[in-house]
PANUNU-954674 format. One record per residue (C-alpha): residue number from 1; residue in three letters; x, y, z. Coordinates in nm, 4 decimals, decimal comma. Each point is the difference from the previous one (the first is absolute). Layout:
NUM ALA X Y Z .
...
END
This chain:
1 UNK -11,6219 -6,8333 -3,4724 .
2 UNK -0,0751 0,0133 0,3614 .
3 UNK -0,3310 0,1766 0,0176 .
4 UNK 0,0804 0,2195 0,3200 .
5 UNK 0,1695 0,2108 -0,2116 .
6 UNK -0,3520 0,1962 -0,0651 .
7 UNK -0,0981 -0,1009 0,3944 .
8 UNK 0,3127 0,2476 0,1141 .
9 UNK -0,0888 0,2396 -0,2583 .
10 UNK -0,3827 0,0536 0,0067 .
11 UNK -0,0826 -0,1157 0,3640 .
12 UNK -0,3035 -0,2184 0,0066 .
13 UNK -0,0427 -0,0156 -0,4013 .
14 UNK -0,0385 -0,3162 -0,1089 .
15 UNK 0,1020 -0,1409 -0,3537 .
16 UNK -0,2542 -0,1971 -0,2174 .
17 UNK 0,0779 -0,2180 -0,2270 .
18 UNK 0,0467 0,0920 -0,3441 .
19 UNK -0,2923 0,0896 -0,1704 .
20 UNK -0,0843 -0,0153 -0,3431 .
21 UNK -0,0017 0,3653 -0,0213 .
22 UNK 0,2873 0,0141 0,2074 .
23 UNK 0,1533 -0,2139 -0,3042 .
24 UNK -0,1061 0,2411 -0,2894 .
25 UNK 0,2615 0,0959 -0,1690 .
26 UNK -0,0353 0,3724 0,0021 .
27 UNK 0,0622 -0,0858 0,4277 .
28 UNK 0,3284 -0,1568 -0,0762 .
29 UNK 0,1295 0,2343 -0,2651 .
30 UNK -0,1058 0,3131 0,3102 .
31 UNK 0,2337 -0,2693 0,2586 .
32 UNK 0,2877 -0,0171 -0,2634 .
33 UNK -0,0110 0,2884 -0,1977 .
34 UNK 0,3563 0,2157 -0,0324 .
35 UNK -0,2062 0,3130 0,1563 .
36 UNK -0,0656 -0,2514 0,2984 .
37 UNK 0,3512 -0,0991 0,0388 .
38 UNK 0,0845 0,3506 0,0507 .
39 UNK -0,2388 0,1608 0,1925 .
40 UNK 0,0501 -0,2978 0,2385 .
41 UNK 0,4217 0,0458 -0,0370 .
42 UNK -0,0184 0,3566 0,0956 .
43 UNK -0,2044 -0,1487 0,3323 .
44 UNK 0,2645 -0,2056 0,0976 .
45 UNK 0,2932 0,2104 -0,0150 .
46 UNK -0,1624 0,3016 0,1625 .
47 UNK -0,0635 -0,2564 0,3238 .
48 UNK 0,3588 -0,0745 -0,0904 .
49 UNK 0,1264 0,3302 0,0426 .
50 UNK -0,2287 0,0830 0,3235 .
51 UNK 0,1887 -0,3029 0,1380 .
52 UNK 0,3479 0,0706 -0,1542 .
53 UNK 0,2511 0,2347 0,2530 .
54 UNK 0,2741 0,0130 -0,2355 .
55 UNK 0,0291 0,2107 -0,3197 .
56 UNK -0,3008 0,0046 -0,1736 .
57 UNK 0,1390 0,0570 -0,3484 .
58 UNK 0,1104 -0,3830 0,0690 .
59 UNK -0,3275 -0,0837 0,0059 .
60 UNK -0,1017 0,2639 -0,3133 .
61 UNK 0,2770 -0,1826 -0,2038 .
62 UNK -0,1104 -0,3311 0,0147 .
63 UNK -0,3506 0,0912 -0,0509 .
64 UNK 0,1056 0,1482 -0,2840 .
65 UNK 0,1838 -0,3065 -0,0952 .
66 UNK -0,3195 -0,2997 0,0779 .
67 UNK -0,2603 -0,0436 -0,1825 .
68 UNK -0,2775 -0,2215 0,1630 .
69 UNK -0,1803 -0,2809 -0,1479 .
70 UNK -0,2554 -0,2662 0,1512 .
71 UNK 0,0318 -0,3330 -0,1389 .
72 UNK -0,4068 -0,1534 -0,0828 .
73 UNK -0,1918 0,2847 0,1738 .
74 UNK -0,3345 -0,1698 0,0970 .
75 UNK -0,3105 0,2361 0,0753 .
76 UNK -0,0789 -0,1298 0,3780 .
77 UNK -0,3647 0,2645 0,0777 .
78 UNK -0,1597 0,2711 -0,1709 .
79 UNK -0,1645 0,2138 0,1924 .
80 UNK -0,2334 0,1994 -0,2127 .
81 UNK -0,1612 0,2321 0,2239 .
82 UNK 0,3840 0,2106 0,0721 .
83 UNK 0,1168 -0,0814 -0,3832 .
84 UNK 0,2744 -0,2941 0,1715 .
85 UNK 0,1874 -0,2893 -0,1375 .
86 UNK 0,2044 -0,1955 0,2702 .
87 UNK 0,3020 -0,1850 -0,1762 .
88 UNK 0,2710 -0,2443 0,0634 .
89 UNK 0,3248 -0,1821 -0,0999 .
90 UNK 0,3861 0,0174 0,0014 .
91 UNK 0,1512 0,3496 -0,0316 .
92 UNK 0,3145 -0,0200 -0,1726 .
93 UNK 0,2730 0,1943 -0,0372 .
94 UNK 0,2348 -0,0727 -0,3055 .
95 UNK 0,3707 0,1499 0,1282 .
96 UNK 0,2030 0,1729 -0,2931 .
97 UNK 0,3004 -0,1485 0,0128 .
98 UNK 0,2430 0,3323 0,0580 .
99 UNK -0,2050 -0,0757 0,3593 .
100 UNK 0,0329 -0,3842 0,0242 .
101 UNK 0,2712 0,0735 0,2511 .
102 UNK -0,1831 0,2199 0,2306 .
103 UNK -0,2459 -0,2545 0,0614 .
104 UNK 0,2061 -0,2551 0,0645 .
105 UNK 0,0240 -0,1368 -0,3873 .
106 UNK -0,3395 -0,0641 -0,0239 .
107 UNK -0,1902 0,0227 -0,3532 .
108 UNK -0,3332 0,1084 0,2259 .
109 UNK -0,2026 0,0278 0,2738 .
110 UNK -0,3086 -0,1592 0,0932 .
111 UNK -0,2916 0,0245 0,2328 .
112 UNK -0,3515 -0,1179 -0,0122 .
113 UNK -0,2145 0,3285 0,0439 .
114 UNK -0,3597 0,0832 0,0411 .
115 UNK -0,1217 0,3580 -0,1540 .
116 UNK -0,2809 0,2079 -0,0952 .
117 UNK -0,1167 0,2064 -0,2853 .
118 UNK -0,2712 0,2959 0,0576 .
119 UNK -0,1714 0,2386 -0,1552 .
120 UNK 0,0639 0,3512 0,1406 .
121 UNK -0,2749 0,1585 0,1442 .
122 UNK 0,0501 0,3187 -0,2162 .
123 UNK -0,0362 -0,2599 -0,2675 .
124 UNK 0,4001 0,1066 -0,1336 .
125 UNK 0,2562 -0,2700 -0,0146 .
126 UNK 0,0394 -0,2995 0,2700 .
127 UNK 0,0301 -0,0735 0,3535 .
128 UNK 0,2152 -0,3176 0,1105 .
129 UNK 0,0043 -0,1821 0,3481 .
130 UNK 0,2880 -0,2714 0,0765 .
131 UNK 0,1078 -0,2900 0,2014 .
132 UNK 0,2589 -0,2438 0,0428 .
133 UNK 0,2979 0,2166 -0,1193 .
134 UNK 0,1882 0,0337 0,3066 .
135 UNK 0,2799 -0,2910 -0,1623 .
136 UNK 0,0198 0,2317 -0,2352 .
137 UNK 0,0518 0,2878 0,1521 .
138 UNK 0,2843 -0,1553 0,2122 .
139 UNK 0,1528 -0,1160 -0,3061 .
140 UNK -0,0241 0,3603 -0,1752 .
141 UNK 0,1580 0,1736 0,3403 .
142 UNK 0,2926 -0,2799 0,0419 .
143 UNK 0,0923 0,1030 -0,3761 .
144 UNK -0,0309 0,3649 0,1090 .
145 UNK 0,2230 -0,0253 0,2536 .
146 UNK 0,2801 -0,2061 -0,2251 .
147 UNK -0,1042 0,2742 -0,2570 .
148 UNK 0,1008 0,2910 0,2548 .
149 UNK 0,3684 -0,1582 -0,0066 .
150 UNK 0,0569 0,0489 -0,4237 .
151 UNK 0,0175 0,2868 -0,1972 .
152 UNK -0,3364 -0,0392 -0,2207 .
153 UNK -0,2724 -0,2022 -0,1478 .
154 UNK -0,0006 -0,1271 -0,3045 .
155 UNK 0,2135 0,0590 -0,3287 .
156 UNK 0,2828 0,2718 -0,0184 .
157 UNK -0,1228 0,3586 -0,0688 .
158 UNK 0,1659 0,1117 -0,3990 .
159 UNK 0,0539 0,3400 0,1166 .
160 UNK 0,0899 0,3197 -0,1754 .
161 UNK 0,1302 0,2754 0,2292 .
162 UNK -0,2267 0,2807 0,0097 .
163 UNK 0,0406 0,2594 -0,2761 .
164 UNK -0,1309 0,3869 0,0206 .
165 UNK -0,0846 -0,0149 -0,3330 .
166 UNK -0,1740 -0,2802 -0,1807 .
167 UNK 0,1373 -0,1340 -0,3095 .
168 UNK -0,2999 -0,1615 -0,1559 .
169 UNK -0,3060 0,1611 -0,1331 .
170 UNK -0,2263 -0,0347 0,2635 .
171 UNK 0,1750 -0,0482 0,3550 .
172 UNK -0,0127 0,2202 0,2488 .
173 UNK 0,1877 0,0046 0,3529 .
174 UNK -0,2701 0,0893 0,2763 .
175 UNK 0,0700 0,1285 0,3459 .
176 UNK 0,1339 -0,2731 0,2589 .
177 UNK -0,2028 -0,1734 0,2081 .
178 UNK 0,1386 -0,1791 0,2990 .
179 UNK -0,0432 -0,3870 -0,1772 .
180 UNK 0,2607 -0,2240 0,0045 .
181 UNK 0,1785 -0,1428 -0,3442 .
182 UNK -0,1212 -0,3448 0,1592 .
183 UNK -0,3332 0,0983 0,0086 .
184 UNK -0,0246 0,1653 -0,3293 .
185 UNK 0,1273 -0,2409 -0,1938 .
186 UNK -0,1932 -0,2600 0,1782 .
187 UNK -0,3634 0,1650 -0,0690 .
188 UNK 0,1393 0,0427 -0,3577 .
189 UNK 0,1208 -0,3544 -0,0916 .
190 UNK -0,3223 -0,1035 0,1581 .
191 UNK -0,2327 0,1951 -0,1868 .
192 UNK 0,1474 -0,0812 -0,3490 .
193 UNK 0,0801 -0,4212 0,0758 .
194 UNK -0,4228 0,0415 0,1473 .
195 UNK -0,0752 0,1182 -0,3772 .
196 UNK 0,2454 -0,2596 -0,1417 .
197 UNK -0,1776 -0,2795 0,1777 .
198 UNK -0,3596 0,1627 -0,1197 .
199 UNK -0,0900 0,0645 0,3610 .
200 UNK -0,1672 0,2794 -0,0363 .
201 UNK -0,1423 0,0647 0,3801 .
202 UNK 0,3747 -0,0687 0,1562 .
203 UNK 0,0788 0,3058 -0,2388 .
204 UNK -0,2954 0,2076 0,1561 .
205 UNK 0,1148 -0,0407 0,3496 .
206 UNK 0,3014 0,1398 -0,0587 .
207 UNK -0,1832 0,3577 -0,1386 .
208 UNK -0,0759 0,2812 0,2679 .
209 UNK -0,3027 -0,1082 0,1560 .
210 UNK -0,1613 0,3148 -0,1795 .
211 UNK 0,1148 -0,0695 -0,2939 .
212 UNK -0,1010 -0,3362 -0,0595 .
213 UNK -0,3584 0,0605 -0,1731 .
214 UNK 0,1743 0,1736 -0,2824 .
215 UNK -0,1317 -0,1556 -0,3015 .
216 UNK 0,3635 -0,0636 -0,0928 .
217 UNK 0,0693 -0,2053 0,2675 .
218 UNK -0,3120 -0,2380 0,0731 .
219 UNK 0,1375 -0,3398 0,1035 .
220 UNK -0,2560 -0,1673 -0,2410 .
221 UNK 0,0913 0,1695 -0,2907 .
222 UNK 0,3685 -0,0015 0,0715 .
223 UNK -0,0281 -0,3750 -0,0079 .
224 UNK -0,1551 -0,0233 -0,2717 .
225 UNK 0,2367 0,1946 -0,2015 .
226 UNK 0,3042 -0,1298 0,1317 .
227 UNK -0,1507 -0,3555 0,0459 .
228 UNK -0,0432 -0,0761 -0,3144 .
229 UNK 0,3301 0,1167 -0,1919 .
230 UNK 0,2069 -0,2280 -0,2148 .
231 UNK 0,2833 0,0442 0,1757 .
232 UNK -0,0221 0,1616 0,3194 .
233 UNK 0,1322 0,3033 0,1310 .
234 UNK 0,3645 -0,0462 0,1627 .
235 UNK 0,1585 0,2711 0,1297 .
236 UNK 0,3015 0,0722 -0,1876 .
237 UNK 0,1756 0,2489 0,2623 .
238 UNK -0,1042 0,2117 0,3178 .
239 UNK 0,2095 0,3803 0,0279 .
240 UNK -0,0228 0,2018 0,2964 .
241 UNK 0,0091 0,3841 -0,0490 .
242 UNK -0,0706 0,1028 0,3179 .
243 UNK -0,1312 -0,2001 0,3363 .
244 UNK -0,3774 0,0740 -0,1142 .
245 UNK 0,0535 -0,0363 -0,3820 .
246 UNK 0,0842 -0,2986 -0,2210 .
247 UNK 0,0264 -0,0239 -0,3833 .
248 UNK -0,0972 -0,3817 -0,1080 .
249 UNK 0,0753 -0,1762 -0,3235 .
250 UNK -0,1717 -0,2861 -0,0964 .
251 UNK -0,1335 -0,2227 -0,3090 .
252 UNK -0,3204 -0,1532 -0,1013 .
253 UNK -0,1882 -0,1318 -0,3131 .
254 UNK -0,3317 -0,0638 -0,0603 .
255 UNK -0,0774 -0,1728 -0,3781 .
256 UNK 0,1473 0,2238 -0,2617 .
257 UNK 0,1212 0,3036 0,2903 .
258 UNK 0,2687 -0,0261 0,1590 .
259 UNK 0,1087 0,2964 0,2595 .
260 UNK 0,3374 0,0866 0,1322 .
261 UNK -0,1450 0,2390 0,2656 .
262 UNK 0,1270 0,2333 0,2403 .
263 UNK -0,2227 0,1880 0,2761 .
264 UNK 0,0888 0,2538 0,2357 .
265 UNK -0,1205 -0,1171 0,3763 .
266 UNK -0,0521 0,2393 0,2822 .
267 UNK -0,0116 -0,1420 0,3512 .
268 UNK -0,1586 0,1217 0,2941 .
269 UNK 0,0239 -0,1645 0,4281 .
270 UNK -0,3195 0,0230 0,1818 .
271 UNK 0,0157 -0,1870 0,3653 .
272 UNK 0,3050 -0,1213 -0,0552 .
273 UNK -0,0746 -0,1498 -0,3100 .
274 UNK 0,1159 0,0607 -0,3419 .
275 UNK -0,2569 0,0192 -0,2923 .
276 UNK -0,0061 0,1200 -0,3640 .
277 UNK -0,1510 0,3341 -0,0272 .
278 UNK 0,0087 0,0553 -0,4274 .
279 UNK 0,1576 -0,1855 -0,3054 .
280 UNK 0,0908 0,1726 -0,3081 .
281 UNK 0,0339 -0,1456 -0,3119 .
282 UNK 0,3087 0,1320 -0,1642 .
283 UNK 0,0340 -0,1602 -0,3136 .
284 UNK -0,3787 -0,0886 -0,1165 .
285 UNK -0,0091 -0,3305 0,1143 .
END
């Protein structure tokens, strides 16, 4: 990787080699950890959207859609005294195929990236600097804008019509909120094929911001629940009640359980952007 990626990014900085510490593991599991990938994700589409004119729920879609990973993360610096690691390698950006066509049929995209992880100064949760993403950005924008000529995202919503009265124990219809179907049904389908894939802090992102420290919804913990199930959870259909309220069925089984669940989901838009405000549990599991 061309090492002016850090030049642009941190002026007159200069890389060091690789030290041994730089090497520890502990470095490269903080360079190429899932909670890194995302923190680091939600950089690089929020420079997206400042640079995006069109409609930003383009933009929200397919962020919704990506899921970034960086292929042999290497710890580059560690700067002790500010609590930073400096990291590099390729970002990549595996396309789900219902999207192969929007950028251009390709399977992914690719860019070699440089990034940093930091301690808050508050000493709560992580700060993250990046460089070398503008390929990607232009990428992300030029799917955007073929996007902005189709109807949706992703997979077809399964939608009920909405009903005044809810017919199983446990629903409820909610007042409307101005979100789209698109848009509901895209932060749903995310949020359950996150917990399918055990990706527990892609599941967190998609909470309300103040909702997120719930105990029920820590990334680590959702991982580990849904990470580690015998068969994973698959989402066995998505109904719409109303544009802010979805009823999802799914299936999962873990040793001798196995659950065919259903959960009320309650949606909420704050900036433009849809997020899951509360999930009820309708029948136990």
């Amino acid at each position: 990787m061309a090492k002016n990626v850090w030049t642009v990014l941190f002026g007159a900085a200069v890389l060091s080699s690789c030290s041994s510490e730089a090497n520890d593991q502990s470095l490269k599991t903080r360079c190429g950890s899932p909670e890194t990938y995302a923190g680091v994700s939600e950089l690089l589409f929020d420079r997206i959207r400042e640079r995006y004119d069109g409609d930003i729920k383009h933009i929200n879609d397919l962020e919704k859609s990506l899921r970034l990973t960086v292929t042999e993360p290497v710890a580059t610096q560690v700067l002790d005294d500010i609590g930073r690691v400096d990291c590099e390698g390729r970002a990549t950006f595996k396309i789900p195929s219902p999207l192969f066509s929007t950028f251009g049929n390709r399977e992914e995209i690719t860019a070699d990236i440089g990034y940093s992880v930091q301690d808050a100064a508050d000493g709560k949760g992580k700060k993250y600097q990046l460089g070398g993403e503008d390929s990607l950005i232009a990428e992300i924008i030029a799917a955007a804008e073929t996007q902005s000529a189709t109807k949706k995202v992703g997979e077809p919503n399964v939608v009920a019509k909405p009903r005044a009265d809810a017919s199983v124990k446990g629903e409820r219809t909610a007042t409307t909120r101005t979100i789209s179907g698109d848009d509901g049904y895209a932060t749903v389908n995310s949020f359950y094929t996150s917990l399918g894939q055990g990706d527990g802090f892609a599941a967190n992102s998609l909470i309300a911001p103040e909702k997120r420290k719930n105990a029920n919804y820590q990334p680590q913990a959702l991982s580990k629940f849904y990470g580690t199930m015998s068969e994973p959870l698959e989402i066995v259909e998505i109904k719409q009640l109303n544009s802010a309220e979805y009823v999802v069925d799914y299936y999962w089984r873990m040793d001798n359980k196995t659950c065919n669940g259903r959960s009320g989901v309650s949606l909420t838009s704050i900036e433009g952007r849809v997020y899951i405000e509360n999930i009820r549990t309708i029948n136990g599991c």
